[in-house]
LUMTIKOL-414389 format. One line per field, with one value per residue (C-alpha): residue in one letter; residue number from 1; x, y, z. Coordinates in pm, whole numbers, plus 50000, padded with zeros to 5 digits. Layout:
REM LUMTIKOL-414389
rest = [A  ...]
nr = [NUM  ...]
c1 = [X  ...]
c2 = [Y  ...]
c3 = [Z  ...]
REM end
This chain:
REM LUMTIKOL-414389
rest = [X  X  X  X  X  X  X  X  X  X  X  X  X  X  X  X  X  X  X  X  X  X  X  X  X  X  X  X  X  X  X  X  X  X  X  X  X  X  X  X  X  X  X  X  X  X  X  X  X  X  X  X  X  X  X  X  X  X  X  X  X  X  X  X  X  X  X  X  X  X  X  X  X  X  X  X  X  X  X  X  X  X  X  X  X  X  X  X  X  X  X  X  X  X  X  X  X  X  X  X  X  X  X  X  X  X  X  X  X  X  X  X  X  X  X  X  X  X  X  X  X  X  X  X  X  X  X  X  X  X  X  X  X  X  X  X  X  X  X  X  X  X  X  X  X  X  X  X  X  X  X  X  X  X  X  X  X  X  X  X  X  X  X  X  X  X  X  X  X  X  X  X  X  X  X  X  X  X  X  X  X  X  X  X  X  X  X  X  X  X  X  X  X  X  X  X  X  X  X  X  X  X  X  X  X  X  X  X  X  X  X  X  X  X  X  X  X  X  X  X  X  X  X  X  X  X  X  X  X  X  X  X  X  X  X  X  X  X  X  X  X  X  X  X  X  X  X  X  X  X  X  X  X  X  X  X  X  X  X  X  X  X  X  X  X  X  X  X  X  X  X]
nr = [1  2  3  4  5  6  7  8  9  10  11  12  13  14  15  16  17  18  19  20  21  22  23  24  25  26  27  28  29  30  31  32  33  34  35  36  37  38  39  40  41  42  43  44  45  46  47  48  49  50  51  52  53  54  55  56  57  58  59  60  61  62  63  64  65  66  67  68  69  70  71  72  73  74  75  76  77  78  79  80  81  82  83  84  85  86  87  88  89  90  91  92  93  94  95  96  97  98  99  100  101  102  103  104  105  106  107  108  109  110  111  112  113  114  115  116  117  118  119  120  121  122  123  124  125  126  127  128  129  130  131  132  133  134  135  136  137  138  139  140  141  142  143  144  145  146  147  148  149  150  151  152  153  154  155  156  157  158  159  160  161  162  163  164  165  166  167  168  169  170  171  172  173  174  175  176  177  178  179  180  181  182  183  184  185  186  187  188  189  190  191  192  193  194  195  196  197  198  199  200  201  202  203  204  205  206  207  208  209  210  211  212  213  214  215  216  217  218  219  220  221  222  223  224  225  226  227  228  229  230  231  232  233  234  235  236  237  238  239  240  241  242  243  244  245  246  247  248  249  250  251  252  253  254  255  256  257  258  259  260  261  262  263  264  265  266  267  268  269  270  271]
c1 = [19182  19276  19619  19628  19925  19895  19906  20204  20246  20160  20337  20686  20929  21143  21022  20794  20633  20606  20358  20543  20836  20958  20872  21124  21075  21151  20972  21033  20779  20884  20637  20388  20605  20747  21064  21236  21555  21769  21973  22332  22259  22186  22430  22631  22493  22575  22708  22919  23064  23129  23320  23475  23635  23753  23943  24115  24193  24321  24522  24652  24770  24968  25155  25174  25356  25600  25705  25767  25988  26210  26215  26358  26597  26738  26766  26933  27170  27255  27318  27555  27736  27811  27962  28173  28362  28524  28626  28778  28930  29103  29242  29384  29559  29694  29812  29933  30138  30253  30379  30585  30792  31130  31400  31494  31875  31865  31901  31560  31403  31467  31487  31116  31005  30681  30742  30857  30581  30730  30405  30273  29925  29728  29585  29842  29723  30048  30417  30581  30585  30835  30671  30779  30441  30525  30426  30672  30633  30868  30716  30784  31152  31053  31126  30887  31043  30756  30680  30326  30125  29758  29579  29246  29044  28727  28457  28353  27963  27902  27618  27886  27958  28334  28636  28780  29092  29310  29639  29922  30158  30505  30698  31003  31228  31547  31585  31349  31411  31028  30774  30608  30268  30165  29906  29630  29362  29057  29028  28697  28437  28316  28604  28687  29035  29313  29564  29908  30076  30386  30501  30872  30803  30694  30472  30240  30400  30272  30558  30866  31226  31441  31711  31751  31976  31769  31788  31881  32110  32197  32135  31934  31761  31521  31167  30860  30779  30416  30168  29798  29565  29256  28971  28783  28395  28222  27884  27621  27254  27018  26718  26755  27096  27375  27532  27907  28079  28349  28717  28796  29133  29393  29739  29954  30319  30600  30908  31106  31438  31747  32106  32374  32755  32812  33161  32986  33175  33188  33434  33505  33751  33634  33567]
c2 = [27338  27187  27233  27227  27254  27593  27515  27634  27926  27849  28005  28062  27843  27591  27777  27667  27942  27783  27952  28198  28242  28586  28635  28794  29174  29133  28926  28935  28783  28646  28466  28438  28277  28417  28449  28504  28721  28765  29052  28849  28789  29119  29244  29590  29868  30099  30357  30059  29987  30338  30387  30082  30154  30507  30368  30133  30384  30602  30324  30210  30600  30625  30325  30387  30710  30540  30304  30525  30742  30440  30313  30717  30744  30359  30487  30816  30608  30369  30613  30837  30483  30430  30798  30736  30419  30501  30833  30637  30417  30674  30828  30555  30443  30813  30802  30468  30606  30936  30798  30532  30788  30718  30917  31074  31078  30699  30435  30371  30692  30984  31339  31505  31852  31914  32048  31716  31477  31157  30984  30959  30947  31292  31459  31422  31631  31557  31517  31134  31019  30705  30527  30180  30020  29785  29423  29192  28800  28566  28619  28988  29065  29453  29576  29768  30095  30246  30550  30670  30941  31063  31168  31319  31136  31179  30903  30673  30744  31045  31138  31121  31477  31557  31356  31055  31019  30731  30615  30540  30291  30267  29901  29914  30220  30109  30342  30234  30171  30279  30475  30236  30242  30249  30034  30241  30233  30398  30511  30747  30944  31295  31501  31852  31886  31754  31978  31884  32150  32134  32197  32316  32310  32687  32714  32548  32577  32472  32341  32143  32076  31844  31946  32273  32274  32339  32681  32500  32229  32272  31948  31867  31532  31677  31566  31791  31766  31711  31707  31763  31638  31856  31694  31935  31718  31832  32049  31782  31946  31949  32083  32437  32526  32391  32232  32288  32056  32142  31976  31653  31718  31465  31542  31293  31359  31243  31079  30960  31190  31207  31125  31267  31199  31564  31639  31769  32073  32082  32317  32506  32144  31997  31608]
c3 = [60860  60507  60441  60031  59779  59576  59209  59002  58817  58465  58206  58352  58164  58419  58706  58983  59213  59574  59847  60047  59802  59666  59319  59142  59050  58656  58460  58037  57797  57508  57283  57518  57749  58113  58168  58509  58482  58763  58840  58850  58485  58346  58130  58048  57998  57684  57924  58104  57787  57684  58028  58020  57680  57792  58111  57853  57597  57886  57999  57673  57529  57878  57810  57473  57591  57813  57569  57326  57577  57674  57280  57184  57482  57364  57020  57156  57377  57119  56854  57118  57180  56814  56752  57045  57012  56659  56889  57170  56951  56736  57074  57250  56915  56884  57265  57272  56916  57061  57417  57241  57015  56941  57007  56648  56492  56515  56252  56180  56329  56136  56262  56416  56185  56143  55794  55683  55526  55363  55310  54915  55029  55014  55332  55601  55865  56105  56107  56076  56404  56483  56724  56860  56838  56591  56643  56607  56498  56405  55978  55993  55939  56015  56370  56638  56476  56231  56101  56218  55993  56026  55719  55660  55360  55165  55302  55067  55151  54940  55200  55529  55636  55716  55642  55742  55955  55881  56043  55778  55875  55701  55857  55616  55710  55562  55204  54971  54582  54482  54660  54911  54975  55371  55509  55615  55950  55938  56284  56258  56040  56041  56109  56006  56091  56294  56478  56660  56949  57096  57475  57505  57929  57894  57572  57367  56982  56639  56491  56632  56502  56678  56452  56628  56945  57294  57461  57798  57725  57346  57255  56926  56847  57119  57173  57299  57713  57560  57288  57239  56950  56879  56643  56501  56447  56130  56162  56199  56053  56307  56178  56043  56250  56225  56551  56601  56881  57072  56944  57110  57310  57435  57566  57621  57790  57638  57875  57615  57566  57391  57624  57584  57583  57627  57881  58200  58357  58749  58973  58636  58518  58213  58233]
REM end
């Protein structure tokens, strides 16, 4: 039996055909010439591709979603943060002002009427409080007695909506020769109006006199049990309506009271 050596395949370009091997199943022709293409080196098809892309796009518009979701509710957040620090600024300085008020009749604190308005700037929207908030140094020859005022002002952006409330701040409280001018604080934009109430310990009142003697004890120089601040917000335009928020609110108590050297009566003797 002669064992012999098939011949090669002619025609197939780097590719030797050896007796007993498996051809492949594709062949491509290209100039004449064989070529052997295996099925690991196919490439996509158009439908592959067409797939392929739609999975991605798919993928691509759902995190395009998210991200704009989180980027909105960051705005929203960041824009709700800004409106409310100028608000809970402007109420701690109007608590820390109110729970600090001198007792009036005194040398530098002058009697407490709401009717009375000392300050030369326009707009003041509450009575002169004397408050001991001042801050003293060792350049300021004024004391921690000042008189305390909240006015409402036009913004100076012509496109703001509302007004804005500043705090007024009068240091020198001995009588002045010339009008003085306060140094003012601009506490917070957008308001529409600022309102002061009054508790005697049975009502809430709109006005206050501490020239008049109490009911109880008939003392005058007296001080309210309590008093609340309502800010009124301006209408902010939301679209076609207009959006109306509810008043901000803040009561603060008020512990400070006049003494008194009045003679106490016990066992009907006078002492």
């Amino acid at each position: 039996m002669n064992l012999t050596r098939p011949e090669p395949l002619v025609g197939f370009e780097g590719t030797e055909a050896v007796s007993g091997a498996r051809v492949p199943s594709e062949l491509h022709f290209t100039n004449g010439t064989a070529r052997i293409m295996s099925p690991r080196t196919r490439g996509f098809t158009l439908l592959e591709v067409l797939i392929a892309v739609m999975v991605f796009a798919i993928v691509l518009a759902a995190a395009s979603s998210v991200f704009y979701g989180a980027l909105h509710l960051r705005n929203g957040i960041t824009e709700s943060l800004e409106q409310a620090l100028p608000a809970q600024h402007a109420l701690s300085v109007i608590q820390r002002d109110l729970a600090n008020l001198a007792v009036p009749g005194g040398t530098l604190s002058s009697v407490f009427q709401t009717a009375s308005i000392t300050n030369v700037v326009g707009g003041q929207s509450s009575p002169d409080f004397y408050t001991t908030t001042g801050f003293i140094d060792q350049t300021s020859p004024w004391a921690e007695i000042q008189r305390v005022s909240y006015v409402l002002m036009d913004p100076t952006d012509r496109g703001a909506v509302g007004k804005d409330l500043v705090r007024t701040v009068a240091r020198n409280l001995l009588p002045p020769t010339a009008d003085e001018q306060p140094a003012q604080q601009w506490l917070m934009g957008g308001v529409q109006g600022v309102t002061f109430y009054y508790y005697d310990g049975t009502q809430w009142r709109d006005s206050w006199d501490s020239t008049t003697a109490d009911r109880t004890t008939g003392l005058t120089n007296n001080l309210p049990q309590a008093i609340k601040v309502q800010i009124q917000l301006a209408s902010q335009q939301t679209g076609r309506a207009l959006s109306v928020a509810a008043p901000i609110e803040l009561v603060v108590p008020i512990v400070v009271q006049a003494r008194t050297n009045r003679t106490q009566q016990a066992s009907g003797v006078t002492r």
